[in-house]
Each structure stands twice: as structure tokens, then as C-alpha cells.
N, CA, C and O of each residue as an XYZ file, in Angstrom:
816
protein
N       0.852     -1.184      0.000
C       0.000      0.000      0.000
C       0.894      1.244      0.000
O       1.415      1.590      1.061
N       1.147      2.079     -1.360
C       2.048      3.044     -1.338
C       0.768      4.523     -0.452
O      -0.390      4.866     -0.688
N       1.766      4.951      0.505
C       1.091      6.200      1.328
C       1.993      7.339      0.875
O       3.159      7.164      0.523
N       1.468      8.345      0.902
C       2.225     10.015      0.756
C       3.096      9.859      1.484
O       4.072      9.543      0.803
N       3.467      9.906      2.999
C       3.962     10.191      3.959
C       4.223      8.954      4.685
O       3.435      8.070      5.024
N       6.190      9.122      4.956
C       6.381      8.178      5.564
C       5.786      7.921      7.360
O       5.480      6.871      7.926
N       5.798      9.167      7.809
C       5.026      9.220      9.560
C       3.562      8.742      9.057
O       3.103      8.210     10.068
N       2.417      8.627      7.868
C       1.836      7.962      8.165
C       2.003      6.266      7.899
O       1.645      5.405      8.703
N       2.472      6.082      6.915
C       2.921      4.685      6.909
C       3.466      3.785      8.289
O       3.054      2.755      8.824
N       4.679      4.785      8.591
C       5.085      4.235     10.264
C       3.790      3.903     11.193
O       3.577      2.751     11.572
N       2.772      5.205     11.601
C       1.834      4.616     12.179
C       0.561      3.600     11.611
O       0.025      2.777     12.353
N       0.395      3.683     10.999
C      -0.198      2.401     10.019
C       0.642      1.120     10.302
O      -0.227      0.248     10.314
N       1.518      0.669     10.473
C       2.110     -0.177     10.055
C       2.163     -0.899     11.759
O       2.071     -2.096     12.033
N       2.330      0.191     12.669
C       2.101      0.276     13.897
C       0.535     -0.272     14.592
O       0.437     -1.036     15.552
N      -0.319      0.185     14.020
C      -1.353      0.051     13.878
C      -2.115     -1.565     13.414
O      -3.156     -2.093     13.805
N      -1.220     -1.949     12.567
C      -1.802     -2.823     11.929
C      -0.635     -4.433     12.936
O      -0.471     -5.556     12.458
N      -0.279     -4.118     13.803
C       0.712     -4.857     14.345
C      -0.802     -5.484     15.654
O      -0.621     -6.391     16.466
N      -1.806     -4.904     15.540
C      -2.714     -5.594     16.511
C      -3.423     -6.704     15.914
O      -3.381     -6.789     14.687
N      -4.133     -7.656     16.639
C      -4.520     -8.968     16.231
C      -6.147     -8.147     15.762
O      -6.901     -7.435     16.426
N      -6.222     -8.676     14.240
C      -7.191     -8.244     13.586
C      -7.356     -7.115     12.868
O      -8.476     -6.834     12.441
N      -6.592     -6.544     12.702
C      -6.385     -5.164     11.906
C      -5.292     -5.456     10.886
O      -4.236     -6.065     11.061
N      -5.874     -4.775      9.560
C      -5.589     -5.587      8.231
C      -4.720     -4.069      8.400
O      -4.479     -3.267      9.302
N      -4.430     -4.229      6.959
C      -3.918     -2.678      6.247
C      -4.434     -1.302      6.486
O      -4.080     -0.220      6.953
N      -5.856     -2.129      5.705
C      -6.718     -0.849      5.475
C      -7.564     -0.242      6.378
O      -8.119      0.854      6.312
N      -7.611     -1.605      7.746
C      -8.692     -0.499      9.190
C      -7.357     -0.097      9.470
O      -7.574      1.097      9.678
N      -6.010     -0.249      9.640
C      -4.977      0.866     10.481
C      -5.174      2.062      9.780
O      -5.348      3.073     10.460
N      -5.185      2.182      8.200
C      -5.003      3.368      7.764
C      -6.274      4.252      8.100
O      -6.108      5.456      8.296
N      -7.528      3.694      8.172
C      -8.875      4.186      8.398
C      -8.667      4.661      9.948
O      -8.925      5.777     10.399
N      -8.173      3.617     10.599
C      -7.735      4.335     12.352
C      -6.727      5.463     12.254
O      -6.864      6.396     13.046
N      -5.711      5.495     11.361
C      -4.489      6.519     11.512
C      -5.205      7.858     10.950
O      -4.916      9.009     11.276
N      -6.054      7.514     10.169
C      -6.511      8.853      9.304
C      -7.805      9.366     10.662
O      -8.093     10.563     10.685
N      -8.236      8.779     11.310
C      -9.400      9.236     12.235
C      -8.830      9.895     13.519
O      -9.576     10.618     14.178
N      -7.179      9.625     14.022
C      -6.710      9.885     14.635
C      -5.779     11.318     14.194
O      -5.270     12.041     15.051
N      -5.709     11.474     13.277
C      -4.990     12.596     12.457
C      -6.362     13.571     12.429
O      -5.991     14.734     12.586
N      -7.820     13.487     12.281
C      -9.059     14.324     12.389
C      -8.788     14.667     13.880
O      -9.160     15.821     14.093
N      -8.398     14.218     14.715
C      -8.628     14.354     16.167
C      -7.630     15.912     16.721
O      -6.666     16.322     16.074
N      -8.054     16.470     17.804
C      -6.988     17.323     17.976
C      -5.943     16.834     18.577
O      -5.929     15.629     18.828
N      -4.672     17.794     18.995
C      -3.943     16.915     19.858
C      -3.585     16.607     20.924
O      -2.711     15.750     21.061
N      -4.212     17.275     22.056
C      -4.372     16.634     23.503
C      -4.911     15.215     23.060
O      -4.302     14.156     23.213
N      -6.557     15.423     22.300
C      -7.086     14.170     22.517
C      -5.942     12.959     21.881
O      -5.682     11.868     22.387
N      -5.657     13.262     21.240
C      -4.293     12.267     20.904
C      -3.124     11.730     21.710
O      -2.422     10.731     21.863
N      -3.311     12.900     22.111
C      -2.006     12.612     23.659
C      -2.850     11.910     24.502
O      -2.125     11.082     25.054
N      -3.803     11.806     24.841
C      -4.526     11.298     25.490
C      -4.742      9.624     25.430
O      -4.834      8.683     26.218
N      -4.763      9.882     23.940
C      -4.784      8.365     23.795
C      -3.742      7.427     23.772
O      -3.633      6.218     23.974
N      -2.869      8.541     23.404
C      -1.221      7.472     23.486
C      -0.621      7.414     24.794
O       0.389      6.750     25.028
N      -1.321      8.198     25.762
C      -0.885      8.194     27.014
C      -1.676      7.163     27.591
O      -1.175      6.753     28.638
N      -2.805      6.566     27.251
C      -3.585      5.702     28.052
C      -3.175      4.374     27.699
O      -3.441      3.344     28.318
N      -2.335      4.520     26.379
C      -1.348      3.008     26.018
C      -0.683      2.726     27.070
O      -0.894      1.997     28.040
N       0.397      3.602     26.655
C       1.436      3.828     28.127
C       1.547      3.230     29.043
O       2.371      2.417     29.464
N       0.167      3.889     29.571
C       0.122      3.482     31.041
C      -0.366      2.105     31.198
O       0.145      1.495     32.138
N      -1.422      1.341     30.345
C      -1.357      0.515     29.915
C      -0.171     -0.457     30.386
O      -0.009     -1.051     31.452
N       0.797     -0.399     28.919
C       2.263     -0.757     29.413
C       2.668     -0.879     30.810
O       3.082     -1.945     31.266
N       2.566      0.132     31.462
C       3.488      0.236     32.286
C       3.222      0.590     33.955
O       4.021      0.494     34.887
N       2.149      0.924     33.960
C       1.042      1.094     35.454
C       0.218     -0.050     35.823
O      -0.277     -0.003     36.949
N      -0.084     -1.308     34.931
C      -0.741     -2.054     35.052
C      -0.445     -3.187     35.836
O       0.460     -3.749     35.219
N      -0.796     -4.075     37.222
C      -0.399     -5.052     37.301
C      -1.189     -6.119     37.501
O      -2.406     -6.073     37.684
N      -0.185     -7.547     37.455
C      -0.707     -8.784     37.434
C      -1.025     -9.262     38.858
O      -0.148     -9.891     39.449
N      -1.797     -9.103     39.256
C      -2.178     -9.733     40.768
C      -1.182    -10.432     41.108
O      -0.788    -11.345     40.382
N      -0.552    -10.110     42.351
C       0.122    -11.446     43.139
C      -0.215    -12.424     43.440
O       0.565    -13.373     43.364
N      -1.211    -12.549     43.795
C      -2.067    -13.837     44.106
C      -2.564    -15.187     42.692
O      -2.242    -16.343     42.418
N      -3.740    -13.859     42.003
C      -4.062    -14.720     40.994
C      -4.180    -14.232     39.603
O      -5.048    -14.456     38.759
N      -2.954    -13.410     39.554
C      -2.387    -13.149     38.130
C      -3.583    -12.399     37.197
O      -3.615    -12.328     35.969
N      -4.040    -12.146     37.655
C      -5.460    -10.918     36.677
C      -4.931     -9.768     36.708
O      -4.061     -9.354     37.474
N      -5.750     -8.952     35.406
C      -4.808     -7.412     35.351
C      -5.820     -6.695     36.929
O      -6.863     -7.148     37.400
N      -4.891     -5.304     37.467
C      -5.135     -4.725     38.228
C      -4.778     -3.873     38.203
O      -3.794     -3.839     37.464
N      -5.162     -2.356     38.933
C      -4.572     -1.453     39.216
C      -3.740     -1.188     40.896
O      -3.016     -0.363     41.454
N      -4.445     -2.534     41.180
C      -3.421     -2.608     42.292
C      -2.651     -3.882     42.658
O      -2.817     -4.795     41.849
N      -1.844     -4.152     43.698
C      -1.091     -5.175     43.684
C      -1.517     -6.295     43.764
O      -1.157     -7.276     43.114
N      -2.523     -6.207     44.777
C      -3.235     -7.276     44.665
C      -5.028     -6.870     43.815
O      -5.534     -5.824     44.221
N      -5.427     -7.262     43.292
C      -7.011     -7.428     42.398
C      -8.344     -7.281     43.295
O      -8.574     -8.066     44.215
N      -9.172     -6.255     42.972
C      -9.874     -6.124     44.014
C     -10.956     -7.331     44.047
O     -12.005     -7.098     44.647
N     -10.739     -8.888     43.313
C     -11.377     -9.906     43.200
C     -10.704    -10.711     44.672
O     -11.244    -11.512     45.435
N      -9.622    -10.249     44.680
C      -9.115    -11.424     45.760
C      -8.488    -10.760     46.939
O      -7.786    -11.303     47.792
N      -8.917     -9.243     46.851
C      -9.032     -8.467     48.216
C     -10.251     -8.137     48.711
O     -10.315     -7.482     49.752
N     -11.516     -8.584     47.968
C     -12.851     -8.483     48.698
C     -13.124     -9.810     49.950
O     -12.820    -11.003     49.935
N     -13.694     -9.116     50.779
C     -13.996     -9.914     51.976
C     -15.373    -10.867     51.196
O     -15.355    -12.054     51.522
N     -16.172    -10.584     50.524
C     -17.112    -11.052     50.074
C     -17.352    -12.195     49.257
O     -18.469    -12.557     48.888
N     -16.041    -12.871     48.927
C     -15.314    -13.692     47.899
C     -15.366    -15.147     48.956
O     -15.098    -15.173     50.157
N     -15.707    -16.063     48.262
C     -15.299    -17.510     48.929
C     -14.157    -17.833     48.593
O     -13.794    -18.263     47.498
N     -13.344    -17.572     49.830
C     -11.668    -17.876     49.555
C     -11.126    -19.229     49.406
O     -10.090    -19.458     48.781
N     -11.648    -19.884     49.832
C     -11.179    -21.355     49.365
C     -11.869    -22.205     48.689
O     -11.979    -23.390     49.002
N     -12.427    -21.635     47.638
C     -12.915    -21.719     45.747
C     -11.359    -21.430     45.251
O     -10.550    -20.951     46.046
N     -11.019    -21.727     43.989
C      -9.965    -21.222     43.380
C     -10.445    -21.672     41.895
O     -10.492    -22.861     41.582
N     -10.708    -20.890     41.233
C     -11.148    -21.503     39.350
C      -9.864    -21.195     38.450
O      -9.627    -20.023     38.155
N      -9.160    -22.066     38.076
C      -8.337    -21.981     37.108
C      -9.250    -21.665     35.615
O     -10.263    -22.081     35.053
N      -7.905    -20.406     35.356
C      -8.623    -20.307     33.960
C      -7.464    -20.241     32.764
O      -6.398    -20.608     33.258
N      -7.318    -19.899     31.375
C      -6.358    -19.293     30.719
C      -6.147    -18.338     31.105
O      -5.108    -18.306     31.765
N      -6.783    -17.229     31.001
C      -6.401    -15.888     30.745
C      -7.334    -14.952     31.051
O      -8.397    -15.526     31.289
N      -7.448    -13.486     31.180
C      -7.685    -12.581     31.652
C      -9.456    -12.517     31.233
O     -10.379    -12.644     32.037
N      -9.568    -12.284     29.738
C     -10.874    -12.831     29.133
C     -11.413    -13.823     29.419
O     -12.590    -13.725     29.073
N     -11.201    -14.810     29.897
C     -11.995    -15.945     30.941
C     -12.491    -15.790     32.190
O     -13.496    -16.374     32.596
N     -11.751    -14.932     32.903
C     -11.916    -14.246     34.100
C     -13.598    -13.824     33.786
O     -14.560    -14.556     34.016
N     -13.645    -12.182     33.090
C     -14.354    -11.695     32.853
C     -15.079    -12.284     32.292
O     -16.012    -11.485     32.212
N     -15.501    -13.485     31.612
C     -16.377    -14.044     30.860
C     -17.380    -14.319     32.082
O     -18.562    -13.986     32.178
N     -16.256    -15.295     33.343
C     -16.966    -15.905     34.688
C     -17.823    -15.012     35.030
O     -19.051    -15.063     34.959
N     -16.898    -13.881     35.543
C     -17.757    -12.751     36.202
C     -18.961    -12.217     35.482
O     -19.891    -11.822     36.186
N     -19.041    -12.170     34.552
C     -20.117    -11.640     33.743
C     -21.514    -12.446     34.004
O     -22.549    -11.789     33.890
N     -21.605    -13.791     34.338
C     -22.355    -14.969     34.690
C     -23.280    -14.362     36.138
O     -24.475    -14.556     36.365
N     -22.358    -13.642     36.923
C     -22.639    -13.174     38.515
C     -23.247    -14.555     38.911
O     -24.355    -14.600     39.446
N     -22.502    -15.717     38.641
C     -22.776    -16.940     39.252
C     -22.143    -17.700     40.266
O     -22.595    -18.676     40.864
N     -20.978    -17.106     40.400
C     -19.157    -17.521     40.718
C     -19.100    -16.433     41.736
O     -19.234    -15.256     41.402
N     -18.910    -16.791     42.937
C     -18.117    -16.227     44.108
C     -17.145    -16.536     44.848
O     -17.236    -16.427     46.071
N     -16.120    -16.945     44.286
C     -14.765    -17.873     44.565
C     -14.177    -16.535     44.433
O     -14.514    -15.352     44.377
N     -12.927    -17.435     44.405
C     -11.765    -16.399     43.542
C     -10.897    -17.067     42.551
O     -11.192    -18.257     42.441
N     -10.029    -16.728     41.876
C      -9.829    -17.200     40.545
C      -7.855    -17.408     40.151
O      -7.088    -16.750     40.855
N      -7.433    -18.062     39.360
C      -5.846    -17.964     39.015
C      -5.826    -18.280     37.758
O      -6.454    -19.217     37.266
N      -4.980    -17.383     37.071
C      -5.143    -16.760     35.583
C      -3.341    -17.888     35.257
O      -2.247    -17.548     35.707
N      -3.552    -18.918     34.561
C      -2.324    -19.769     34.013
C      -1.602    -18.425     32.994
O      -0.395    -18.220     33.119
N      -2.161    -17.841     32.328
C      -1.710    -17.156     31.078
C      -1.155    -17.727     29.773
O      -0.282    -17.283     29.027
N      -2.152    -19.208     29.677
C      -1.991    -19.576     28.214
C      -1.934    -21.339     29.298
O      -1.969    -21.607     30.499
N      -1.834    -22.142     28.004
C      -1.855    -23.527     28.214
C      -0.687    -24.011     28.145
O       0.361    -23.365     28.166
N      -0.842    -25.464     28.036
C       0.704    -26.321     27.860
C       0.087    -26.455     26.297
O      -1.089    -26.559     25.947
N       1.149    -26.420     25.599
C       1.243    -26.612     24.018
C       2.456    -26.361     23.375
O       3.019    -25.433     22.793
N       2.749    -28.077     23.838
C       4.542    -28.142     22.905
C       4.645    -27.837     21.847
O       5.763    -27.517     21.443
N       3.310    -27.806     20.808
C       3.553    -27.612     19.231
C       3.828    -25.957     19.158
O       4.536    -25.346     18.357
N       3.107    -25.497     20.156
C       3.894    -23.944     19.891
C       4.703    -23.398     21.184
O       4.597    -22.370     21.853
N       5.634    -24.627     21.256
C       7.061    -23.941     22.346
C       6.401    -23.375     23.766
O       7.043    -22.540     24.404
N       4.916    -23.910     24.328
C       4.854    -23.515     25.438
C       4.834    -25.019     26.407
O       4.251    -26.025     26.001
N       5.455    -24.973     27.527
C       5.859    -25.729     28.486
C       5.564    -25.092     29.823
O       5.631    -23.878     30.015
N       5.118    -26.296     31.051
C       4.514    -25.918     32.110
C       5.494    -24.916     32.803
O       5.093    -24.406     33.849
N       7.124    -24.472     32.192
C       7.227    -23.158     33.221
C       7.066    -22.192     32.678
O       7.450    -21.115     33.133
N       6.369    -22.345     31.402
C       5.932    -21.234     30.884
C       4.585    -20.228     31.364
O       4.356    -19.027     31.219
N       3.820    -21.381     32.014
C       2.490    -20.363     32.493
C       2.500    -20.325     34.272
O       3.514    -20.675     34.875
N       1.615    -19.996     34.794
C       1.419    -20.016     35.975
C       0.732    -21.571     36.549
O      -0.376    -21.650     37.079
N       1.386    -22.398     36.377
C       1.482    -23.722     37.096
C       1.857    -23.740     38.110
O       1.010    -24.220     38.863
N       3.017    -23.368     38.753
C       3.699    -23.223     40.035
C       3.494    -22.650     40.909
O       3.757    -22.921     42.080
N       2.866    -21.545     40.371
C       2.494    -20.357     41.449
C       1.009    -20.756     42.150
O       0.580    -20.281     43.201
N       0.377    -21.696     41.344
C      -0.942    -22.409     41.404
C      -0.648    -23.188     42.820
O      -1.143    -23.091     43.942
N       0.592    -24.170     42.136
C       0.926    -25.344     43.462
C       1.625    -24.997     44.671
O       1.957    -25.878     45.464
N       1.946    -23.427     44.932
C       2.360    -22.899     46.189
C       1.050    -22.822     46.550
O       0.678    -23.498     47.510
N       0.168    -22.029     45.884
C      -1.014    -21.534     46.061
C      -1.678    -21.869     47.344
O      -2.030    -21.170     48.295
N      -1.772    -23.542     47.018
C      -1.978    -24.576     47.426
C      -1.586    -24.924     48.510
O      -2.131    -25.220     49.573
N      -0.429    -24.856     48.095
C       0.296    -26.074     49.404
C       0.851    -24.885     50.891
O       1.227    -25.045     52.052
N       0.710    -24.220     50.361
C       0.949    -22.543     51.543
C      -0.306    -22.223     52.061
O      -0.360    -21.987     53.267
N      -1.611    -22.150     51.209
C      -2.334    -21.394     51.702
C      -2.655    -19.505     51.991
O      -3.384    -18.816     52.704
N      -1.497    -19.286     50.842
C      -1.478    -17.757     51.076
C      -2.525    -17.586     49.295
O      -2.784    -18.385     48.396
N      -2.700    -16.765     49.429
C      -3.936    -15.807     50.612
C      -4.389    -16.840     51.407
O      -3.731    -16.852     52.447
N      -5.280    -17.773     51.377
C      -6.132    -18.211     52.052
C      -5.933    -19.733     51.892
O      -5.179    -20.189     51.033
N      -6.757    -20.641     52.899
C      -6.725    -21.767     52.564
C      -7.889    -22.626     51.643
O      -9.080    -22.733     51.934
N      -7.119    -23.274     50.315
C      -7.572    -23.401     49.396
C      -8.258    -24.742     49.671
O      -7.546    -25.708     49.945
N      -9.855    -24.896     49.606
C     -10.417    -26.095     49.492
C     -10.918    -26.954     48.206
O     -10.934    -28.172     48.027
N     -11.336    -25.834     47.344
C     -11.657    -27.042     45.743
C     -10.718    -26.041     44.633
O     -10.553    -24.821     44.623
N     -10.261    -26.991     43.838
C     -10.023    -26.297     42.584
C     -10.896    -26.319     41.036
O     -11.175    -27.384     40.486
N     -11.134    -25.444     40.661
C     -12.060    -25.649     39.588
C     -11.081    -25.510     38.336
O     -10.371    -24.554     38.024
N     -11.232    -26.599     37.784
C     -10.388    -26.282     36.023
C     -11.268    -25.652     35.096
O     -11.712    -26.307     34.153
N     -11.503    -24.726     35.220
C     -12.214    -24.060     33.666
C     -11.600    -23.779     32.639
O     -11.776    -22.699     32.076
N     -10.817    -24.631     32.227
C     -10.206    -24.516     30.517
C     -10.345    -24.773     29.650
O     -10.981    -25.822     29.554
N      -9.954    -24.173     28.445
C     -10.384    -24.584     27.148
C     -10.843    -26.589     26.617
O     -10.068    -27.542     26.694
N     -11.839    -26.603     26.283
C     -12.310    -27.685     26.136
C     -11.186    -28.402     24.795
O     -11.720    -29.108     23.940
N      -9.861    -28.179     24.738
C      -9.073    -28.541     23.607
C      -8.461    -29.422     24.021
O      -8.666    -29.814     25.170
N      -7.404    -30.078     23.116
C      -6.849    -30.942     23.773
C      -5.465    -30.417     24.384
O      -4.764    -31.227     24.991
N      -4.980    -28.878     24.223
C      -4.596    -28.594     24.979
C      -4.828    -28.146     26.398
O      -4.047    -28.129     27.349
N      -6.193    -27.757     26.304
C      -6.604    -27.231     27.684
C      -6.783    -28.747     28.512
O      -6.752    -28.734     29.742
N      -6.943    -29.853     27.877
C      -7.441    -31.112     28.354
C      -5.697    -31.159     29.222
O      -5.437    -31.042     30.419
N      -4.958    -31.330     28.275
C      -3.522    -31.421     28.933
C      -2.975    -31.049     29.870
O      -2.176    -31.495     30.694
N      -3.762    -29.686     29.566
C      -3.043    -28.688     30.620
C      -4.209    -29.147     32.348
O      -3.616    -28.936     33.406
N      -5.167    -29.509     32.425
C      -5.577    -30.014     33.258
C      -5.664    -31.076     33.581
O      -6.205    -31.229     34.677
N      -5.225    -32.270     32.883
C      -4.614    -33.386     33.317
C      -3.452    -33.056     34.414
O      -3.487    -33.454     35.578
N      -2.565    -32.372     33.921
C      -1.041    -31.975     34.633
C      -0.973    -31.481     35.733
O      -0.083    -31.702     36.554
N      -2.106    -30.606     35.893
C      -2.663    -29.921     37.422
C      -3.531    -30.764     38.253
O      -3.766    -30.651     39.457
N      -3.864    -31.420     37.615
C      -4.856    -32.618     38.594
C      -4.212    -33.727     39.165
O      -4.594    -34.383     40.134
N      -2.769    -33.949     38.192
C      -1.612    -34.745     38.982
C      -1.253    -34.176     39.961
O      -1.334    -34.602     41.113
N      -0.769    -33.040     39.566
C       0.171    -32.635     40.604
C      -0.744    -32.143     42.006
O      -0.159    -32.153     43.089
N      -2.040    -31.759     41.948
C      -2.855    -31.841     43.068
C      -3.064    -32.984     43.843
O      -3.306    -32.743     45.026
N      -3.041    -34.044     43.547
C      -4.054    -34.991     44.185
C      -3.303    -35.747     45.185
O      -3.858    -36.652     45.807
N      -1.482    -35.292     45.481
C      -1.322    -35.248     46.471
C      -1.846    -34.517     48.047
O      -1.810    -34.932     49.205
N      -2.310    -33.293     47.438
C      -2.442    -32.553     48.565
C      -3.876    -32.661     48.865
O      -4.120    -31.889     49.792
N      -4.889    -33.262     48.497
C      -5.823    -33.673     48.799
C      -7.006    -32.568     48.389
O      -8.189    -32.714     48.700
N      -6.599    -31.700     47.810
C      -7.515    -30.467     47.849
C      -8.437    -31.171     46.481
O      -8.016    -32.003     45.677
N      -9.940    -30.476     46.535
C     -10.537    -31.106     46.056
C     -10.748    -30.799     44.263
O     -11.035    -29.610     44.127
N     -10.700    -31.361     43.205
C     -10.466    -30.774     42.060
C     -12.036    -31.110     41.144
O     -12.427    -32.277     41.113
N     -12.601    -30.348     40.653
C     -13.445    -30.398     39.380
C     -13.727    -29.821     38.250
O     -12.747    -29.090     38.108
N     -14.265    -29.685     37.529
C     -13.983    -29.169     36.418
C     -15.509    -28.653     35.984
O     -16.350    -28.744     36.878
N     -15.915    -28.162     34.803
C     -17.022    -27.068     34.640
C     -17.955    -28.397     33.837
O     -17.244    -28.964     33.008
N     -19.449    -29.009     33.932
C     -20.165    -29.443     33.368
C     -19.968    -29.229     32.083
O     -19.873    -28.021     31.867
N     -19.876    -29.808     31.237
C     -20.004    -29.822     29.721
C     -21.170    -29.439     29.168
O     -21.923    -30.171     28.526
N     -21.334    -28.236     29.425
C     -22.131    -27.356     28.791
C     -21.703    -26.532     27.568
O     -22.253    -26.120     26.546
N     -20.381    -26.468     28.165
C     -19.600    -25.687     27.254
C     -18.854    -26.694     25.853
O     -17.875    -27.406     26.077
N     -19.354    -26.622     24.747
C     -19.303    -27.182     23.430
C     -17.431    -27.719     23.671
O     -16.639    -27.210     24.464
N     -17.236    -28.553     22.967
C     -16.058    -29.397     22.944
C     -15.303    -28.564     21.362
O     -15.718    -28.579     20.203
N     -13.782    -27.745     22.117
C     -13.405    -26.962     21.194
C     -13.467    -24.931     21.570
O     -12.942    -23.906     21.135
N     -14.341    -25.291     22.493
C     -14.668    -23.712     22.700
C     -13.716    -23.073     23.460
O     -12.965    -23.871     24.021
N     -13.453    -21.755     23.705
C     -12.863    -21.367     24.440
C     -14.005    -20.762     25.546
O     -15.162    -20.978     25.185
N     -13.856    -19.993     26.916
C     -14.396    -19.449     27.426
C     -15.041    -18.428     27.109
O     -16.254    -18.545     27.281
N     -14.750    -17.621     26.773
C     -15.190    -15.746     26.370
C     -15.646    -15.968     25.047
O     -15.375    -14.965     24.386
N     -16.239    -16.862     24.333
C     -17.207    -17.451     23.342
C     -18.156    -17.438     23.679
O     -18.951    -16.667     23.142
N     -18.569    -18.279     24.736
C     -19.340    -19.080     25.481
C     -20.847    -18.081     25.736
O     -20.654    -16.915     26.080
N     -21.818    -18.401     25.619
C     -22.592    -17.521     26.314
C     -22.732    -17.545     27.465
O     -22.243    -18.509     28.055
N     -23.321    -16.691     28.110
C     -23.631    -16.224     30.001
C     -24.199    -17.305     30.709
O     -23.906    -17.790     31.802
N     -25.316    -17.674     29.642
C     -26.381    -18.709     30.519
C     -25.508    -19.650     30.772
O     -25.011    -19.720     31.896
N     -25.029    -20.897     29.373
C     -24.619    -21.583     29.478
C     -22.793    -22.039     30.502
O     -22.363    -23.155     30.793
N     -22.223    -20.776     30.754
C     -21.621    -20.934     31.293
C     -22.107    -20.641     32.991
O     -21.700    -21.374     33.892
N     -22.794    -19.761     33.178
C     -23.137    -19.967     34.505
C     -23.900    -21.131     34.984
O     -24.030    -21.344     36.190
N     -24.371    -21.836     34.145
C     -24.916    -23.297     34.495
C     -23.673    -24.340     34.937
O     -23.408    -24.887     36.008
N     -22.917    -24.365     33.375
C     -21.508    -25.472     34.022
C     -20.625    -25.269     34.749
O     -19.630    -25.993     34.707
N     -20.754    -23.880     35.929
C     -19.936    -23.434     37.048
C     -20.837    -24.106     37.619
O     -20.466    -25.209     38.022
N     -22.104    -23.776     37.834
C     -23.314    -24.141     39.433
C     -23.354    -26.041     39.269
O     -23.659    -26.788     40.199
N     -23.084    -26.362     38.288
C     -22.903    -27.668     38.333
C     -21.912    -28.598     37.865
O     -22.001    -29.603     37.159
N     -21.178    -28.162     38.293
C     -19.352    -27.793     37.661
C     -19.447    -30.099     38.505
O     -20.153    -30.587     39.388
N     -18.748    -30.502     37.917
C     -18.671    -31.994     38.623
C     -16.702    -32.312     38.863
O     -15.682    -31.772     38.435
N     -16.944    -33.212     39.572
C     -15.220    -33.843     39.854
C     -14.431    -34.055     38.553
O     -14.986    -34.315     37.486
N     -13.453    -33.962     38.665
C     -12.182    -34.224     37.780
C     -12.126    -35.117     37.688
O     -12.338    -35.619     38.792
N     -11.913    -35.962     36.848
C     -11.781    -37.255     36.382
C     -10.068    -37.584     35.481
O      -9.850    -38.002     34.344
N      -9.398    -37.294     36.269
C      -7.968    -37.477     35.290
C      -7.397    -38.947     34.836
O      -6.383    -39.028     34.144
């Protein structure tokens, strides 16, 4: 795509570096952002930023926050010894969206999947099995696997259900409500707040 100007090409090109944005929505975004004045612009590149760089991952259970710890697993109102394993941040919010789930939650940040170079010290596996076996925050009584119905997510909860079933804590997984293949944040509301409320044992 030949452009006039190399500063717009740069941001275009910038632009188009996000998942789902072709050529032609960056240039349609770069040109809507060039209509804009320029505080509001600063504005927006400042809210990247911070983004970047103000944002953190819960200590506890790895969800984004603005504080150190997530105000999911600093509410008194939370059943602390629930723990729902999930992938990722969008699973989180999928749960919550249900207002079915009053646990609290630990974000792996992706699965086990050797075909694309990820391995269990790659996600939050470990930090899961201190979790556990410490009791910090709290003391943990069931674990819920809510992961992708794939055969990586299958893997990846096989591996955690080993390594639990020493410590006796209790493990299950979400009713198969949720279609074989799906990810979470697909899923609709109903159907996932059903296979939490009747979420059954792990079967590894």
C-alpha cells in the first residue's frame, strides 16, 4: 500500500501490528486519529502507556489490576477457598459476567502446548501449586479447572490434577455445557453460569 507520507505509513504499520487489523482499518484508524486534535491524541497514546506500564498482574491470581493485589481477591465477600483456574484474563471476565461464581480465581496465562514452544514453566502452574500447598492468601479447598475444552486445555488439566491430588484439595472441572473446542469468552452467560453451578469432579 504506497502512502504520501512516511510518519503515516510508520503509524499504520504500527497500527496494523494488533490482532485483527488488516492494512486498510490501520489506515482508516491513523486517518481518524490525524481528524482528532492533539491533547485528545495525547490522550490516547498516554492511556497506552500506562497501559504498558502502570498495570499489574495480581500477586495472588495473576489478573490485570490497578493494584497489587485485584480487588477480586481483596474483597472480603469472595469464597476464599474456591480457586477456578482459567487461561487468561478474558476468561476471568467471561466468569464474572455470569454473577454466578463467588470464589476467587488464578489466571495460568496460556496452556501447555509443545507444538507452539509452550511448556509448564511457561504459564502459571507453580504459582498455582504454592497456592496450594501454603495457603497464602487463604486456605484453598476445591479447585475448579475451567479450561479450554481442547486438547490442549485437556492437557493442561490433566497436569494440574496430577500434581494436586497429592495434597488432597478437592479438584473439578465445569459441566459440559460448554461445546467441545470452545474457548471461554465465546461461550454464552447462561450456558456458562450453568456449568460453574454444576461444575462436577475431575476425572484425570
Amino acid at each position: 500500500m504506497e502512502l504520501p507520507s512516511k510518519i503515516l505509513q510508520e503509524a499504520v504499520e504500527q497500527l496494523a501490528t494488533l490482532p485483527g487489523v488488516g492494512k486498510r482499518s490501520a489506515l482508516r484508524y491513523a486517518l481518524d486519529l490525524l481528524k482528532r486534535d492533539e491533547q485528545s491524541v495525547r490522550d490516547f497514546g498516554e492511556a497506552l502507556v500506562r497501559l504498558k506500564t502502570n498495570l499489574y498482574h495480581c500477586r495472588y491470581c495473576h489478573n490485570l489490576s490497578d493494584t497489587e493485589v485485584c480487588p477480586i481477591c481483596a474483597s472480603e465477600k469472595r469464597q476464599k477457598g474456591i480457586v477456578c483456574v482459567v487461561e487468561n484474563v478474558q476468561d476471568v471476565m467471561a466468569i464474572e459476567n455470569t454473577q454466578q461464581y463467588r470464589g476467587l480465581y488464578h489466571v495460568l496465562g496460556g496452556v501447555i502446548s509443545p507444538i507452539d514452544g509452550v511448556g509448564v514453566q511457561d504459564i502459571e502452574i507453580g504459582s498455582l501449586l504454592r497456592r496450594v500447598e501454603t495457603g497464602d492468601p487463604a486456605p484453598v479447598e476445591e479447585v475448579i479447572l475451567a479450561l479450554p475444552t481442547t486438547m490442549e486445555g485437556d492437557t493442561t488439566g490433566y497436569y494440574i490434577h496430577r500434581q494436586l491430588q497429592p495434597t488432597g484439595v478437592k479438584v473439578t472441572t465445569l459441566a459440559r455445557g460448554v461445546a467441545v473446542g470452545d474457548s471461554l469468552n465465546y461461550t454464552d452467560e447462561i450456558t456458562l453460569g450453568r456449568s460453574i453451578a454444576h461444575r462436577i469432579p475431575f476425572e484425570g
